[in-house]
Backbone as a chain_set.jsonl record, in Angstrom:
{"seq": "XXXXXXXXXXXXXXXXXXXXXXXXXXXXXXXXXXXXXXXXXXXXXXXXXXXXXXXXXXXXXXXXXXXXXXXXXXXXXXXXXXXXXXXXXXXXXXXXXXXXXXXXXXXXXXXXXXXXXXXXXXXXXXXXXXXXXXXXXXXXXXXXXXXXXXXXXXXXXXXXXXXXXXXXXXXXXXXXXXXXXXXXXXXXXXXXXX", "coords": {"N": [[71.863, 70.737, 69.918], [72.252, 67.142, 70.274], [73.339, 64.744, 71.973], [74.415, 60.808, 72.146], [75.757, 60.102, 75.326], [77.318, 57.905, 74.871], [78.365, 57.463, 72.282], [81.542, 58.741, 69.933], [82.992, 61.332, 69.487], [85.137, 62.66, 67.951], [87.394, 65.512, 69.63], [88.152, 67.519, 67.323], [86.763, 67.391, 65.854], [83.553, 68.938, 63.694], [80.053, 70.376, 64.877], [77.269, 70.957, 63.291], [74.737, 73.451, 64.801], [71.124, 71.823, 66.194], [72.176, 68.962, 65.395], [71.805, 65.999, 65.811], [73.285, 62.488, 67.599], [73.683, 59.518, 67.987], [73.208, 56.847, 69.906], [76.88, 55.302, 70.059], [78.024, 56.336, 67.815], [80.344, 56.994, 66.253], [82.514, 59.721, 65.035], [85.029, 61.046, 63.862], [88.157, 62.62, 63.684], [88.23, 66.231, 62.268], [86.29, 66.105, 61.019], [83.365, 67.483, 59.608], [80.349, 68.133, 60.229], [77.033, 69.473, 59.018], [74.42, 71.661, 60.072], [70.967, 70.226, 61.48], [71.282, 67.661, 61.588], [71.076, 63.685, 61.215], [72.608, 61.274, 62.959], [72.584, 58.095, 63.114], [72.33, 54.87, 65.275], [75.249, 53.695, 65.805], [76.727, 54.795, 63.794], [79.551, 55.685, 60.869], [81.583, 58.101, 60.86], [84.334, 58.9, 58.657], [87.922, 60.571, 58.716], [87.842, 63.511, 58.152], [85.289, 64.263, 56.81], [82.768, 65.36, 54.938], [79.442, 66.577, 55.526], [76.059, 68.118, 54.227], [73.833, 70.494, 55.405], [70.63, 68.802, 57.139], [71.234, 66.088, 56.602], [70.611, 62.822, 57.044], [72.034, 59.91, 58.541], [71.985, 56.387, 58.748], [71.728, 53.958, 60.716], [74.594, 52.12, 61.861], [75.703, 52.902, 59.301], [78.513, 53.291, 57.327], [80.674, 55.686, 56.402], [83.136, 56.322, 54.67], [86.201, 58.83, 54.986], [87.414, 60.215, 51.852], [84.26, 61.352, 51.604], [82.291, 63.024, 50.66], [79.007, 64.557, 51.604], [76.468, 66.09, 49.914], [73.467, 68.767, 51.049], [71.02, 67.824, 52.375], [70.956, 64.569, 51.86], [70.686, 61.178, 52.176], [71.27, 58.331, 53.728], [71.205, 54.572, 53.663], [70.858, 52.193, 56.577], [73.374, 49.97, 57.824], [75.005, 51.017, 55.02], [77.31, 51.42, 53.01], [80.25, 53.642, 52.245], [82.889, 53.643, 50.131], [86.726, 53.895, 49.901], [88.863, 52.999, 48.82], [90.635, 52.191, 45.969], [92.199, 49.87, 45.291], [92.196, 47.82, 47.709], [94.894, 46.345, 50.174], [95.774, 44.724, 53.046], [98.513, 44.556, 53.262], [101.799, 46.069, 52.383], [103.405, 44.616, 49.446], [105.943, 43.743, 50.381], [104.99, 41.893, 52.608], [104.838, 43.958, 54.78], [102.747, 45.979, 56.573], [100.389, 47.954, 56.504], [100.407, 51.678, 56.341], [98.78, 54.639, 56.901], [99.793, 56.378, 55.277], [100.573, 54.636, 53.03], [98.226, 54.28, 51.375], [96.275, 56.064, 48.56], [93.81, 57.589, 49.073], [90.487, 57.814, 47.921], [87.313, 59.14, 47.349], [83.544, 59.007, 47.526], [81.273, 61.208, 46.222], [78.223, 62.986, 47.45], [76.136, 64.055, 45.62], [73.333, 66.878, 46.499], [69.942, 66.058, 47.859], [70.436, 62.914, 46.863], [69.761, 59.943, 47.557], [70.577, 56.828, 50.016], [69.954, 53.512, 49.651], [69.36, 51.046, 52.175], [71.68, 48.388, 53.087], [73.488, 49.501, 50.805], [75.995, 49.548, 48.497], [78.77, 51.854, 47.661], [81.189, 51.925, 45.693], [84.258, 53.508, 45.824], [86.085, 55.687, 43.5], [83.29, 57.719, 42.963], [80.63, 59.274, 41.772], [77.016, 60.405, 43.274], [74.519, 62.033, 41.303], [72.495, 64.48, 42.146], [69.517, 64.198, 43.526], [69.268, 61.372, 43.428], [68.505, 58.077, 43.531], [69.707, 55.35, 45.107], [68.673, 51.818, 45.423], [68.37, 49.3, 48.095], [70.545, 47.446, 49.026], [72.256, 47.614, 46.317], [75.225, 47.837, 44.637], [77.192, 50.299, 43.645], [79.299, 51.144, 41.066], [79.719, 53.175, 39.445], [79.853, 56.611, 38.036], [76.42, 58.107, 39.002], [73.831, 59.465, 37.526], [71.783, 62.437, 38.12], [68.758, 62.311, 39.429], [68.478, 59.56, 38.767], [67.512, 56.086, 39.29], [68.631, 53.701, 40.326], [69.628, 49.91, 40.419], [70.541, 47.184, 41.557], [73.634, 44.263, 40.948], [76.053, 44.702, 39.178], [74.855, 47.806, 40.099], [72.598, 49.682, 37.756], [71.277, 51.77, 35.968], [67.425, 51.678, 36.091], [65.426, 53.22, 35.741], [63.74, 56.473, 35.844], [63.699, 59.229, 38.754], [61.565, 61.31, 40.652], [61.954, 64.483, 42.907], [60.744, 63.88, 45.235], [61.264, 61.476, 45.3], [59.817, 59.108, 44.476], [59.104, 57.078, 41.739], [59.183, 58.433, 38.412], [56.587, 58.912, 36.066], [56.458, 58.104, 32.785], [55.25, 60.338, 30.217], [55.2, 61.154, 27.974], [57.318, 60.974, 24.569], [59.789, 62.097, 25.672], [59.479, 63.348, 27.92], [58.268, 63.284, 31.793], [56.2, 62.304, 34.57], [56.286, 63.38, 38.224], [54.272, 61.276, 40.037], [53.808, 61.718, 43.001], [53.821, 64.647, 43.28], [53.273, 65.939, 41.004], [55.274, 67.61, 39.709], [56.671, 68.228, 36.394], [59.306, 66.702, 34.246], [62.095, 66.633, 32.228], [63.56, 64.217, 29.546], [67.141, 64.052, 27.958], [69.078, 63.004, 26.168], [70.544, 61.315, 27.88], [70.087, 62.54, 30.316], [68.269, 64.23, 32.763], [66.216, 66.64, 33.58], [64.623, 69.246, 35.591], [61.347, 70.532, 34.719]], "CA": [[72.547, 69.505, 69.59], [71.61, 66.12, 71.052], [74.599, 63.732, 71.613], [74.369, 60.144, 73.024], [76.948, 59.983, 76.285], [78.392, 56.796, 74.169], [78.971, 58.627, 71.261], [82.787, 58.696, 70.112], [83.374, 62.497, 69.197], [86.613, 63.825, 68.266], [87.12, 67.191, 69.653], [88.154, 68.583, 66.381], [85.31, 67.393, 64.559], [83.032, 70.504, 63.515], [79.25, 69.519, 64.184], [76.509, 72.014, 63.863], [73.42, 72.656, 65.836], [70.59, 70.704, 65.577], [72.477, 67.879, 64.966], [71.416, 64.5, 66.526], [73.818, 61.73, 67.174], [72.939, 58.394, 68.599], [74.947, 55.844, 70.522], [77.801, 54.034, 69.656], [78.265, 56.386, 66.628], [82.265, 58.312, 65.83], [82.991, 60.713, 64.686], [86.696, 61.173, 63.131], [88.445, 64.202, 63.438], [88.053, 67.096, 61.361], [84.86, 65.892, 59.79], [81.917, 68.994, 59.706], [78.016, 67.952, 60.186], [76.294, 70.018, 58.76], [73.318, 71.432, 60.731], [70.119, 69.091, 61.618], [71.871, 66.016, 60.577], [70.877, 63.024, 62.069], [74.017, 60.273, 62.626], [71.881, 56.961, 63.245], [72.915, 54.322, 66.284], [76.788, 52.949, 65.279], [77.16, 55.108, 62.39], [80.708, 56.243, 61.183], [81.994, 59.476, 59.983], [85.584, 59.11, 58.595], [88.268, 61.896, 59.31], [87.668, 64.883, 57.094], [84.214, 63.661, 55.735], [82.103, 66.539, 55.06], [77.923, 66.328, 55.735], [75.889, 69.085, 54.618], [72.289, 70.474, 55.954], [70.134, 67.83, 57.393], [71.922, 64.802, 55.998], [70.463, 61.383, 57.599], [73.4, 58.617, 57.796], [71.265, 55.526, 59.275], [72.272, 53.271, 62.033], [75.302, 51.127, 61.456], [75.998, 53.285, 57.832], [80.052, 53.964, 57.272], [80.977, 56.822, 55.717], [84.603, 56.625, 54.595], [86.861, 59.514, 54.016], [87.355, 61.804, 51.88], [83.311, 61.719, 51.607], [81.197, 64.357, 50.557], [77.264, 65.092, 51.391], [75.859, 67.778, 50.154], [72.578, 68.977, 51.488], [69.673, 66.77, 52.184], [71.51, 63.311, 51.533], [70.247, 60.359, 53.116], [71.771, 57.449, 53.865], [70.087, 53.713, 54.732], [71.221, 51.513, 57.487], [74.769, 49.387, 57.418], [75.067, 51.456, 53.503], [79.302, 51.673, 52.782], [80.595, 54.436, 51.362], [84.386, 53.243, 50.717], [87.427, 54.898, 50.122], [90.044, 52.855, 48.4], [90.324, 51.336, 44.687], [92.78, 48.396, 45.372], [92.5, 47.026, 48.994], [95.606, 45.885, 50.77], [96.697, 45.386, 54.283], [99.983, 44.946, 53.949], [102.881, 45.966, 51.126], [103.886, 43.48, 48.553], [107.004, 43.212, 51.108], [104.349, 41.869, 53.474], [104.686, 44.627, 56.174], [101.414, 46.469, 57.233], [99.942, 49.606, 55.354], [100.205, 52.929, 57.237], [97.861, 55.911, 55.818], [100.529, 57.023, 53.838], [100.389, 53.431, 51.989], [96.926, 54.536, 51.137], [95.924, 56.446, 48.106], [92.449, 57.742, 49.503], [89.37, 58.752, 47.016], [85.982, 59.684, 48.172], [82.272, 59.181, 47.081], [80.533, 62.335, 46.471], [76.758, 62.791, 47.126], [74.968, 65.382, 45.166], [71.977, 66.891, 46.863], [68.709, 64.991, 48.108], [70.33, 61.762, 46.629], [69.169, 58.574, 48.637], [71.026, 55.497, 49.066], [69.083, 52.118, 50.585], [70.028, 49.784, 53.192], [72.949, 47.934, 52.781], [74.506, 49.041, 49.602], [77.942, 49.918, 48.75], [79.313, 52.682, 46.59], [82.854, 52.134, 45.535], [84.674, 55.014, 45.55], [85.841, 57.094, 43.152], [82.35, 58.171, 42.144], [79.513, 61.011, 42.274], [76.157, 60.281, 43.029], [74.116, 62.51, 41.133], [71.14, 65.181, 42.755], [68.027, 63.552, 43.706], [68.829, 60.256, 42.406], [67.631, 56.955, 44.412], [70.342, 53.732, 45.413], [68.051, 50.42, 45.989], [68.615, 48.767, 48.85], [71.756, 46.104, 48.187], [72.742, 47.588, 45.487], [76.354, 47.554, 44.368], [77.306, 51.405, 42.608], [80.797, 51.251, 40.676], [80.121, 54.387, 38.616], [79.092, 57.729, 38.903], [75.3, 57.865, 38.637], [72.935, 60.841, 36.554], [71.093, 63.411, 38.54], [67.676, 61.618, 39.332], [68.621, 58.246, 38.074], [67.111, 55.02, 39.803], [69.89, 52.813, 40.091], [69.258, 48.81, 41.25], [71.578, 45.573, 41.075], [75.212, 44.544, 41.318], [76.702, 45.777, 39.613], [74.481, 48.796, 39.826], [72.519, 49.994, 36.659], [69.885, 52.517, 35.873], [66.225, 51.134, 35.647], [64.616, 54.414, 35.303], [64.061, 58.009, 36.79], [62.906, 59.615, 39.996], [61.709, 62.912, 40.842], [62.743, 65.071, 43.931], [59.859, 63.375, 46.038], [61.349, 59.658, 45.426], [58.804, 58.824, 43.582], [59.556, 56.54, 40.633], [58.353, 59.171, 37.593], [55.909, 58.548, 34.961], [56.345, 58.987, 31.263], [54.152, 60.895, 29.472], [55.843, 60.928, 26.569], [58.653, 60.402, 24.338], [60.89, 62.238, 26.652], [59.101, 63.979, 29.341], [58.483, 62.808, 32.947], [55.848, 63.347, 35.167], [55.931, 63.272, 39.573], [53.113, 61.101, 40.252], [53.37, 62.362, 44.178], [54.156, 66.155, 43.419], [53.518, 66.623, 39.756], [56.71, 68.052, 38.784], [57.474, 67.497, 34.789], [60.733, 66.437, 33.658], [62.671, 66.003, 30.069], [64.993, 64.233, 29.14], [67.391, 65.099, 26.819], [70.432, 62.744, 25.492], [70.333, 60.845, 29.192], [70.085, 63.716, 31.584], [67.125, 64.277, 32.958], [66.433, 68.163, 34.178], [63.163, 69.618, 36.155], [61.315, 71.587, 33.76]], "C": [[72.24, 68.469, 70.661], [72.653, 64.899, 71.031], [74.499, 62.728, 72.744], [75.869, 60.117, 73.957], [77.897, 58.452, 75.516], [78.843, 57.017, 72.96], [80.08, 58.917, 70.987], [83.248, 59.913, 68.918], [84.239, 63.117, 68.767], [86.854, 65.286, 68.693], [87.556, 68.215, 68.239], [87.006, 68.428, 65.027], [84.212, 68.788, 64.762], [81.737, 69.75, 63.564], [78.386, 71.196, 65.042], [75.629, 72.26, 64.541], [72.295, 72.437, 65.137], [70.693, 69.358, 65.039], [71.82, 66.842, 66.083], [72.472, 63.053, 66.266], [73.814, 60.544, 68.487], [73.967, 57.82, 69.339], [75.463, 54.972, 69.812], [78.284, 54.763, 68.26], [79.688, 57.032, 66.884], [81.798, 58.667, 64.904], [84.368, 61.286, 64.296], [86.886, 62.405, 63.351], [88.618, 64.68, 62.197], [86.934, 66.515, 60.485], [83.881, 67.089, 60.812], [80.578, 68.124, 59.349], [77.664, 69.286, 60.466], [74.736, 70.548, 60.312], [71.865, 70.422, 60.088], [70.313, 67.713, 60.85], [71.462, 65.165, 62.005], [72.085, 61.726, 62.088], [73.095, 59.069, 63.993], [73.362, 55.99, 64.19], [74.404, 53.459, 65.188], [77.09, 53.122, 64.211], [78.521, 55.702, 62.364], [80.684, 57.061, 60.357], [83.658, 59.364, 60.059], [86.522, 60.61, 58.874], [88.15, 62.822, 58.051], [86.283, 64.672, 56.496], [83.473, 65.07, 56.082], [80.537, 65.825, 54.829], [77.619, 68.249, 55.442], [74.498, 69.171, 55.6], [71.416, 69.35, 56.039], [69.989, 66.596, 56.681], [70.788, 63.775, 57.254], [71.896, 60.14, 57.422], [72.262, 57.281, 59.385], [72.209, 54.445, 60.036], [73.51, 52.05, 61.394], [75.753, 51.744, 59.774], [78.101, 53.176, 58.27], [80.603, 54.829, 56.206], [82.78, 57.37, 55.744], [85.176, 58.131, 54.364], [87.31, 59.386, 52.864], [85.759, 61.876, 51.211], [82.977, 62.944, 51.618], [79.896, 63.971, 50.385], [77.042, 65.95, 51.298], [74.33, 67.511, 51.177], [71.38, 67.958, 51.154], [70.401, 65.124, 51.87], [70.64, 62.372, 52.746], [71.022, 59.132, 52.584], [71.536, 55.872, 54.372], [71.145, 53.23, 55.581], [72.202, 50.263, 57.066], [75.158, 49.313, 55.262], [77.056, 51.495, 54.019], [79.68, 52.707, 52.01], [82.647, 54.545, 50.778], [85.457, 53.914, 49.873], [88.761, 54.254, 49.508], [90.011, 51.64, 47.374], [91.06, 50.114, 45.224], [93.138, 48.425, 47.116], [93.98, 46.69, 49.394], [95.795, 45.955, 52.305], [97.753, 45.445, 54.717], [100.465, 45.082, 52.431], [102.807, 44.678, 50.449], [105.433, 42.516, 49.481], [106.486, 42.496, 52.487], [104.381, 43.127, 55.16], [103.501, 45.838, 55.617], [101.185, 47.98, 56.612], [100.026, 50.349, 56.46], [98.944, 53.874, 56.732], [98.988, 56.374, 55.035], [100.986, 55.909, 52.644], [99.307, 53.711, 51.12], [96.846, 56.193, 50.143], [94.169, 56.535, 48.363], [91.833, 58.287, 48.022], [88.141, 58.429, 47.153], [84.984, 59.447, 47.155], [81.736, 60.657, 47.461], [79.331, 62.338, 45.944], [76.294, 63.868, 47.145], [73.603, 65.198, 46.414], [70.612, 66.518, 47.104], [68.761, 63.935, 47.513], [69.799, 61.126, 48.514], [70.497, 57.506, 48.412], [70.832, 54.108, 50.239], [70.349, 51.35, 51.453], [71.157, 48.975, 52.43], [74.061, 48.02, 51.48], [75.74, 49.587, 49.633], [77.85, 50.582, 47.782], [80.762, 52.813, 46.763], [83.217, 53.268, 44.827], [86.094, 54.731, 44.166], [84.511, 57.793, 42.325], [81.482, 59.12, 42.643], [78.27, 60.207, 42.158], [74.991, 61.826, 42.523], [72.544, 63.032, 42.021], [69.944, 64.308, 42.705], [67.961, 61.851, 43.459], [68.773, 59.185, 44.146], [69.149, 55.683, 43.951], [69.859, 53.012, 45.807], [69.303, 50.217, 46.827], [69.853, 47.581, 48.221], [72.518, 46.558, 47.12], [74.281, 48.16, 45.259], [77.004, 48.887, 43.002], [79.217, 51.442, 42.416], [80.949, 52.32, 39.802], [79.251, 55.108, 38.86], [77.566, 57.527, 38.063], [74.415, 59.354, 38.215], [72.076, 61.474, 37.777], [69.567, 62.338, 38.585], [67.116, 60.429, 38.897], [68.536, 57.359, 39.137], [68.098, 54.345, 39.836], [69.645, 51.147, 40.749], [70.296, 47.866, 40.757], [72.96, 45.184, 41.689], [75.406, 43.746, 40.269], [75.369, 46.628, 39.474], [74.044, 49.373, 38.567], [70.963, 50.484, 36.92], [68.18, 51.719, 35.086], [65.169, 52.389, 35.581], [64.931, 56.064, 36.24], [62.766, 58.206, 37.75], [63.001, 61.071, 40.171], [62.243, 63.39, 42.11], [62.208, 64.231, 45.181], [60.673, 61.809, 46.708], [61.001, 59.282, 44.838], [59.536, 58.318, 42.417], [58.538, 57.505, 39.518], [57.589, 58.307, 36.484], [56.215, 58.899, 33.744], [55.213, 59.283, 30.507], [54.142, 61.432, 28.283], [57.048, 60.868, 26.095], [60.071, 60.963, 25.031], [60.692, 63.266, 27.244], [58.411, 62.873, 30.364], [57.234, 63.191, 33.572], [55.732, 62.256, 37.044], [54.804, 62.488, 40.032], [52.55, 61.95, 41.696], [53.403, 63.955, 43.84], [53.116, 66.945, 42.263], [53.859, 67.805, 39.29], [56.855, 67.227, 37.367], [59.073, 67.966, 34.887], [60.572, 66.162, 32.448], [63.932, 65.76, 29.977], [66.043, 64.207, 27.756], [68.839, 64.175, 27.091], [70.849, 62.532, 27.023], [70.236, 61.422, 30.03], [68.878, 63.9, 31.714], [67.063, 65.795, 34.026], [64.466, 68.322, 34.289], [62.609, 71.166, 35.183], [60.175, 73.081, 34.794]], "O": [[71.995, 68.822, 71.814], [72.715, 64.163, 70.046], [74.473, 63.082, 73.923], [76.957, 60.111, 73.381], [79.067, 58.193, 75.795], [79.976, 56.601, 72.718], [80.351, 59.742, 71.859], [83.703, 59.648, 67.805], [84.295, 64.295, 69.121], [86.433, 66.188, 67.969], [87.311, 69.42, 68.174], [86.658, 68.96, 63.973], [84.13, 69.474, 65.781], [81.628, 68.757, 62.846], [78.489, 71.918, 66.034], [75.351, 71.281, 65.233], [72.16, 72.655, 63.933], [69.824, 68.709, 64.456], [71.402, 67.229, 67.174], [72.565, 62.535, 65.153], [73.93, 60.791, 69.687], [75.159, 58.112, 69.433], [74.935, 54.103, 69.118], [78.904, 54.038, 67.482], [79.886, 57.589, 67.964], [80.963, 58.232, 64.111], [84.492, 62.413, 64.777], [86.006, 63.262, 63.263], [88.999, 64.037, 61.219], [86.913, 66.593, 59.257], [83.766, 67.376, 62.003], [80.1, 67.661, 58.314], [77.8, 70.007, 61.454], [74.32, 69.815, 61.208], [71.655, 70.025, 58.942], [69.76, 67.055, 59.969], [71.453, 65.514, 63.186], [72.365, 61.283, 60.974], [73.021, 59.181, 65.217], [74.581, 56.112, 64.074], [74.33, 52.846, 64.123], [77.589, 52.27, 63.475], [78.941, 56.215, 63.401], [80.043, 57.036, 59.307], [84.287, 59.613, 61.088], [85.933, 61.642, 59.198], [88.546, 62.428, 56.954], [86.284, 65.079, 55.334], [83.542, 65.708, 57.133], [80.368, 64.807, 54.158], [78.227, 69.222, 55.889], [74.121, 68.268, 56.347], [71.326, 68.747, 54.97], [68.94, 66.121, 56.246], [70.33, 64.325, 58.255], [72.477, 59.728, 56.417], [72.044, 57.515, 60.574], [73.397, 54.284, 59.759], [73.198, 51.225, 60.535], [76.163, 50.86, 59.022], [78.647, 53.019, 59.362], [80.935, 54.356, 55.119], [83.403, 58.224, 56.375], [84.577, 58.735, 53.475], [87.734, 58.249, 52.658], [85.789, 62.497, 50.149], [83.298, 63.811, 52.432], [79.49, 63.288, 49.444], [77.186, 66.828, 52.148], [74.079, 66.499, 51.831], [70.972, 67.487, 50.092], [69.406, 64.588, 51.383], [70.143, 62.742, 53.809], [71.343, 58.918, 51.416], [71.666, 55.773, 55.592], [72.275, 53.7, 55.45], [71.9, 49.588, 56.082], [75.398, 48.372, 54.506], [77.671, 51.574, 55.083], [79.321, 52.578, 50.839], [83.42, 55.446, 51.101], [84.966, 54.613, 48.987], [89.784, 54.922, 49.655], [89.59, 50.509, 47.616], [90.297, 49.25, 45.657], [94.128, 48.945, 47.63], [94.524, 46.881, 48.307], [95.956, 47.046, 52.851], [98.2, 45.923, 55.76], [99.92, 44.535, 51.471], [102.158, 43.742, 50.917], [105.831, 41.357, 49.369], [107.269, 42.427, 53.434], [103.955, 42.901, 56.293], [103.468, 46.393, 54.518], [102.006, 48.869, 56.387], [99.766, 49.841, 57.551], [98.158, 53.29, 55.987], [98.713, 56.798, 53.913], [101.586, 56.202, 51.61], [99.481, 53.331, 49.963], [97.194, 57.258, 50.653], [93.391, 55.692, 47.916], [92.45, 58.965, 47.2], [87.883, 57.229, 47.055], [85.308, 59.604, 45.978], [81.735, 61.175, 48.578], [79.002, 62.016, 44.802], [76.026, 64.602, 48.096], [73.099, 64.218, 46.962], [69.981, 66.834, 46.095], [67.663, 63.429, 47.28], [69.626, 61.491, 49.677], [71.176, 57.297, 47.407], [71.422, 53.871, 51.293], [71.568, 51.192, 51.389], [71.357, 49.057, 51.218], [74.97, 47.257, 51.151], [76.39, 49.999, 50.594], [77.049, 50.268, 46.901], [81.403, 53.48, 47.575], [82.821, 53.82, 43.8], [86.817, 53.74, 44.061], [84.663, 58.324, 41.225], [81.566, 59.682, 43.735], [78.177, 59.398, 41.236], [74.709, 62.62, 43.421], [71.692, 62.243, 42.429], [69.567, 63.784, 41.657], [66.928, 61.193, 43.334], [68.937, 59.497, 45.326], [69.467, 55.311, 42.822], [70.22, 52.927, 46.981], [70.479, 50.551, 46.685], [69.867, 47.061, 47.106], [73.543, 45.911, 46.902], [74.452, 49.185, 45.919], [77.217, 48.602, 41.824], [80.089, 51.667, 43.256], [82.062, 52.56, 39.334], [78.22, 54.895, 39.497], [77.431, 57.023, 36.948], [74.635, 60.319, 38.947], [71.657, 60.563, 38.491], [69.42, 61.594, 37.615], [65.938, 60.142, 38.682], [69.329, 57.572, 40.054], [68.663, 54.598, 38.772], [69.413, 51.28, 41.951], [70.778, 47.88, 39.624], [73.377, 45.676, 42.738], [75.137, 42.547, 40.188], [74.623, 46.138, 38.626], [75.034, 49.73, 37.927], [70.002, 50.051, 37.557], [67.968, 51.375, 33.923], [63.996, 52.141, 35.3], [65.855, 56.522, 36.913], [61.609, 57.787, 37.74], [63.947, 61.837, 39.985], [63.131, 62.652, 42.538], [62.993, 63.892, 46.066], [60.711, 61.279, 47.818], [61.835, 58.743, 44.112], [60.515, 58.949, 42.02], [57.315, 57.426, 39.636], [57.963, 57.195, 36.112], [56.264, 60.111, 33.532], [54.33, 58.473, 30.225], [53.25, 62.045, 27.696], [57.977, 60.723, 26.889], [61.166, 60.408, 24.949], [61.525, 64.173, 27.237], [58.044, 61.776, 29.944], [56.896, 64.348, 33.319], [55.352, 61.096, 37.203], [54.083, 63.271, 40.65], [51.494, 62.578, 41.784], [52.574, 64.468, 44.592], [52.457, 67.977, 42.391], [53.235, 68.706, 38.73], [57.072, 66.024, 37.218], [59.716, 68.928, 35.308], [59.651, 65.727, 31.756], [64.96, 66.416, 30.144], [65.587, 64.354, 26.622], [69.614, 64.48, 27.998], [71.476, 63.46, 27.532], [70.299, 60.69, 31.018], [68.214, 63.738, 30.691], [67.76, 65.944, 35.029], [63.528, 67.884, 33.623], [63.123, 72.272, 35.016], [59.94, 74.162, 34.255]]}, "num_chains": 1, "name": "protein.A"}
């Protein structure tokens, strides 16, 4: 494990080895990194957020609780992952939210998704396995297993294989890897590795 001396740790945070974590980043208590995760300069890990196996969260990312990464996730640079449908900071009686004002609910990121530089995923949603978040873009619902996603709001412009790679069609509803060539089919919007 490789931890910058500016680095803001909690001691009950769980982080495994091989991890790498830069300066200026926290760490919340009770959040678990995964092993070989990398936590990019002034990135945050809310309290309980779970990371699995060599996650990336890029410099300046924030990673609200109650977050979930599974394995392989990557994350770009000042991306949001946020944590609460209706905003407030104070009651309707104007006095000041506590955490127990706060109905929390978490983004969860399937396996070797991506998700570009600066975008935001408002939580309560799932990003589906492998799939790709453009840069900027603005995700308000959960997104398909290998589904391209670009805009704001957020909307599927095609599919990607495991690589990244924007896939090819090669016919009326198969796929193919240009970098790998892996075929896909899809089938009534789902898209599965054949």
């Amino acid at each position: 494990m490789a931890f910058s001396a500016t680095a803001d740790i909690d001691p009950t945070a769980e982080i495994a080895p091989g991890t790498m974590i830069w300066h200026l980043s926290q760490v919340r208590e009770y959040a678990r990194i995964g092993p070989g995760c990398i936590l990019g300069r002034g990135s945050y890990i809310g309290p309980g957020v779970i990371l699995g196996k060599n996650c990336k969260v890029q410099n300046f990312a924030l990673v609200y609780e109650p977050a979930l990464l599974e394995d392989g996730v990557f994350v770009g640079p000042a991306a949001v992952l946020t944590n609460d449908q209706f905003p407030r900071a104070v009651t309707v009686d104007g006095v000041r939210k506590t955490a127990d004002d706060w109905d929390l609910v978490g983004v969860t990121v399937r396996t070797g998704a991506s998700i570009g530089a600066r975008a935001v995923c408002i939580a309560p949603l799932t990003i589906g396995r492998w799939a790709t978040i453009a840069a900027g873009a603005v995700v308000t619902k959960d997104v398909p297993d290998f589904a391209l996603m670009v805009g704001v709001p957020a909307r599927q412009v095609g599919w990607v294989g495991r690589s990244g790679v924007p896939l090819r069609a090669t016919g009326a509803d198969t796929f193919t890897c240009p970098a790998t060539g892996e075929q896909y089919r899809e089938h009534e919007g789902k898209l599965t590795l054949l």
